[in-house]
N, C-alpha and C positions, 0 to 999 in steps of 0.2 A: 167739340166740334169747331173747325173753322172753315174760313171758305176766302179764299184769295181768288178776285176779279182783274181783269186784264182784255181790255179791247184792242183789239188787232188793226183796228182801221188807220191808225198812221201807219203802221208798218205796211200796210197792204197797200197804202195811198202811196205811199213813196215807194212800193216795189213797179207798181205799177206806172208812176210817173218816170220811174228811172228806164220802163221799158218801153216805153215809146213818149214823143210831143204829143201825142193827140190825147186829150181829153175828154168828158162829158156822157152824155148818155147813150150818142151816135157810137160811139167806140166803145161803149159795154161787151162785155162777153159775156157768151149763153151759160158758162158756169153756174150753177147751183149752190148759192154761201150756207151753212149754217149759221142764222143768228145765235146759236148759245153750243158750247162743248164745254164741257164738261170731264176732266179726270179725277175719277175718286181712288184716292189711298187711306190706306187704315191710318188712325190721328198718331199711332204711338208709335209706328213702325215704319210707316211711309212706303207699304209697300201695297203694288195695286191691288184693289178692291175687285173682285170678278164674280164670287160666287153670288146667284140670284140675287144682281146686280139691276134694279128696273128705278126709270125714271122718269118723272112727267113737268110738264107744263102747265100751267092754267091760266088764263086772262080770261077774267069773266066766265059766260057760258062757253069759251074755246078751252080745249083739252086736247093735248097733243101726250102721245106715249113715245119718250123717247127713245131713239136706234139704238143699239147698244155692240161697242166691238172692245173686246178684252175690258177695260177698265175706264173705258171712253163713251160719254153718252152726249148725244148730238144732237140736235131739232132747230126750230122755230127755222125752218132752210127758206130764207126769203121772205120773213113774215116780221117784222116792226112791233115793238109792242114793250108791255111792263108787265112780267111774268112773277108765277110764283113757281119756286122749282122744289121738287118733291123728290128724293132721294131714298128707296129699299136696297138692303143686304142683306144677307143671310147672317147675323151673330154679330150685326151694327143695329147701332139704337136711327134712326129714321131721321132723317133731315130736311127739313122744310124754309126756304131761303125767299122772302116776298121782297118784293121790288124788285126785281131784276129786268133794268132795260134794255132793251135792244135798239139799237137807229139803225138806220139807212144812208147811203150817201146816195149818189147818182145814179147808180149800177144796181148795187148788192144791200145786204144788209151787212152792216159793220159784227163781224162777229166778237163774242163775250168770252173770252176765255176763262173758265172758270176751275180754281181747284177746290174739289172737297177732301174736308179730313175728317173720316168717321170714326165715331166713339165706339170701341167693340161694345158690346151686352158684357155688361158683368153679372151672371149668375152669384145671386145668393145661395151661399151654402148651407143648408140647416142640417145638424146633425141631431141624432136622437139619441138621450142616453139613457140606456135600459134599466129601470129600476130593478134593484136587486134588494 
């Protein structure tokens, strides 16, 4: 299992200052950010992970069930915090990621780009040998 993190708030900060002078809170847009996405790929193949693919969040007593599109799972949309992120597949062993923070700038929540790489389930094979 690994998991590569990447906050998008410089890029965002500079797409955004390169698109207009005005800055601050006054000049926010109504946009809707996800603080955390998330793409999981299989760890040995790299290729995306989709079958009953479910994801969640937790801070405390908050629990968010994350969106889910092809192989991309999204949340915390607007919400600040230090998450623990919970990762199901179908025929992946389950991934469980604590500390994951989120901030805010002026506007939005800085979004967490996150990659997961999940471990498939290795079945044990047990063979039986018929005594004769």
């Amino acid at each position: 299992m690994r998991v590569f993190l990447r906050s998008t708030s410089a890029v965002a900060l500079l797409a955004t200052l390169g698109a207009c002078d005005l800055t601050g809170p006054d000049n926010c847009t109504t946009q809707a950010v996800a603080g955390v996405r998330v793409e999981v790929v299989n760890a040995q193949t790299g290729t995306p992970v989709t079958q009953g693919l479910e994801g969640s969040l937790r801070e405390g007593d908050y629990q968010e069930v994350l969106e889910s599109f092809d192989n991309v799972l999204t949340g915390a949309w607007e919400r600040a915090g230090r998450y623990t992120l919970r990762i199901t597949a179908g025929g992946f062993e389950p991934l469980e990621v604590p500390g994951l923070r989120v901030s805010r700038n002026d506007c939005h929540v800085n979004t967490l780009a996150i990659r997961a790489e999940l471990d498939p389930v290795v079945a044990a094979l047990h063979l039986r040998v018929a005594a004769r």
